[in-house]
Structures are given as structure tokens and as C-alpha cells.
Steps between C-alpha positions, in 0.01 A plus 500: 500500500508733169329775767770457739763536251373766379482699775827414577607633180320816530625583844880437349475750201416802783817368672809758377854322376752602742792267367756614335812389339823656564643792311614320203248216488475198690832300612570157545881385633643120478781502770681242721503597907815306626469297852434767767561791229300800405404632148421876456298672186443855432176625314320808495104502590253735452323734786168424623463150310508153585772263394517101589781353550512101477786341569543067408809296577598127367383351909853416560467791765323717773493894241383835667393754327572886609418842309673805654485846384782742358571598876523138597184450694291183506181537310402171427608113589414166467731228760261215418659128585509440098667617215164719355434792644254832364522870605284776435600817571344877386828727535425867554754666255625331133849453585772248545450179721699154526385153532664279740474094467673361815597095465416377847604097381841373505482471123437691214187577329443583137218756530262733307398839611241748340349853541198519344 
């Protein structure tokens, strides 16, 4: 078992870190989405680098989760049946983008959101 681990190990350190957090430093938002509303966020991400998105409601509702860039095009989503959703996304340029959480329930939902 220690074997396996270790080789585990050793194939991870030869892996390169591609996250990264936003310009700024990572971001977490507590917000409310009202019954069949939408909430927006701007940040700015960097070029070339990975950020996560994560994205956990209350359960009171069905939350998607969208990421569009500064010209308004999809680059990422997550329109689970639940209230948790996770993006990934690698933009090409550091720039502006906006996060979308869409209430899909007929009542609200006290959520968190977070670009790490």
C-alpha cells in the first residue's frame, strides 16, 4: 500500500498547477436568487489559467450556474436538477466575465457562489 501511494505521489509532483484564482484573489459571494430570478456577478480572470467555480444553494430550489465572457458568450454551465453546481473553465484572454445564477424553483434560495 505505502508503494502504491507512493507512486501516486510521485506521478502528482510532475503534474503542473494550472488553477488559478482570479485577478484579485479568490472570491466567494452570499446572495439570495428570488423565485424564477437571475443573479449576475462581474469578476475579472486571468488568461490561460484555470478557475473553478462552485456554486451551493440552501435546497429550497433547482440553481444553474452560467459563466459568459465580456462579449456575452457561454463558456461554461452547470443546469444540474439541484441547487450545487461546479464549472471549470480556462478563458483565453484576462478580462472581464459575469456569473449568472438562474432560480429555476418557485421560491427563493439563499445561495453561495465562489471563484477560486
Amino acid at each position: 500500500m505505502k508503494r502504491v501511494l507512493l507512486a501516486v505521489l510521485g506521478v502528482l509532483a510532475l503534474v503542473p498547477m494550472v488553477n488559478a484564482d482570479p485577478v484579485g484573489g479568490g472570491v466567494c459571494r452570499d446572495a439570495t436568487a428570488y423565485a424564477h430570478g437571475t443573479r449576475d456577478f462581474d469578476i475579472v480572470l486571468h488568461g490561460g489559467e484555470v478557475t473553478v467555480f462552485t456554486l451551493s444553494g440552501d435546497g429550497d430550489s433547482d440553481l444553474d450556474l452560467y459563466i459568459y465572457d465580456e462579449n456575452g458568450n457561454l463558456i461554461g454551465s452547470d443546469t444540474g436538477y439541484s441547487d450545487e453546481a461546479r464549472v471549470a473553465i480556462r478563458p483565453y484572454w484576462t478580462g472581464h466575465f459575469t456569473i449568472r445564477v438562474v432560480n429555476r424553483g418557485g421560491i427563493l434560495n439563499n445561495f453561495r457562489v465562489c471563484a477560486l
